[in-house]
C-alpha positions in Angstrom: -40.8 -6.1 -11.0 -39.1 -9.6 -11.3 -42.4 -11.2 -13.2 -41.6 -8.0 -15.7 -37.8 -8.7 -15.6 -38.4 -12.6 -16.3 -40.5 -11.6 -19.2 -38.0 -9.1 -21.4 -35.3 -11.3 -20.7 -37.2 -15.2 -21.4 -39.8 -13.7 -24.2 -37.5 -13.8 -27.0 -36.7 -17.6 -26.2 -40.2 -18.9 -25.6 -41.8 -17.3 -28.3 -42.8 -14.5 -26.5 -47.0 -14.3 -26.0 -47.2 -17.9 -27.7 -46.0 -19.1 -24.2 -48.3 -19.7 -21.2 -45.7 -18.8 -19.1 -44.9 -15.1 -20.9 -48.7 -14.6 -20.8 -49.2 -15.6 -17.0 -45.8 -13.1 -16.0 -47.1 -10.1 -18.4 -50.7 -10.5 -16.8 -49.0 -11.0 -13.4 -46.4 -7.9 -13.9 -50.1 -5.7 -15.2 -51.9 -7.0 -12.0 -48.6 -5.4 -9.4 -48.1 -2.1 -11.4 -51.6 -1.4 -11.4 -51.8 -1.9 -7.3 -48.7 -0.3 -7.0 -49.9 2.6 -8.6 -53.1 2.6 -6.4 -51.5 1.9 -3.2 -49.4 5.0 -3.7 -52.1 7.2 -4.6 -54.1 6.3 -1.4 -51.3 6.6 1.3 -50.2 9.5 3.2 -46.6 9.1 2.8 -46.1 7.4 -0.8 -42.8 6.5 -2.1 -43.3 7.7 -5.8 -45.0 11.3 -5.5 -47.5 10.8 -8.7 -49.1 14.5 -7.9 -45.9 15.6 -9.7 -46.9 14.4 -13.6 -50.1 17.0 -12.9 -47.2 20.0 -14.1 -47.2 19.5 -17.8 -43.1 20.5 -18.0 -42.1 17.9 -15.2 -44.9 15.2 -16.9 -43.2 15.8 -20.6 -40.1 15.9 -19.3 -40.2 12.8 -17.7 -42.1 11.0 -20.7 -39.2 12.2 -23.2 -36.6 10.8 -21.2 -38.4 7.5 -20.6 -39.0 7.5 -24.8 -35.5 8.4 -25.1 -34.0 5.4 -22.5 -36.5 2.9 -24.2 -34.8 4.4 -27.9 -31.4 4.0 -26.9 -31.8 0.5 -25.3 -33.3 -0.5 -28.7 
């Protein structure tokens, strides 16, 4: 979460992908979210219940608020 963070807020200043250091904190961020998400689906107690996006209403709900936050941050 912090390589992610680093990136939105220093991308802008260092020229965004252009900088080896954007690039190495974008493929870092990738890497963690992606082992995250597969940690979670392979415990017996996970912290973020992914089974729930399988229910179309709860999935496109979620989705349309997430499209909606990133709108409004714009």
């Amino acid at each position: 979460m912090g390589a992610l963070q680093i990136m939105l807020d220093k991308g802008q200043e260092d020229d965004w992908f252009g900088s080896n250091f954007i690039v190495m904190l974008a493929i870092t961020a990738a890497v963690l979210l992606i082992g995250f998400v597969v940690r979670e689906l392979m415990i017996d107690q996970p912290i973020v219940h992914f089974e729930l996006l399988k229910y179309r209403t709860f999935a496109a709900a979620s989705f349309r608020d997430d499209a909606g936050f990133v709108l409004y941050a714009a």
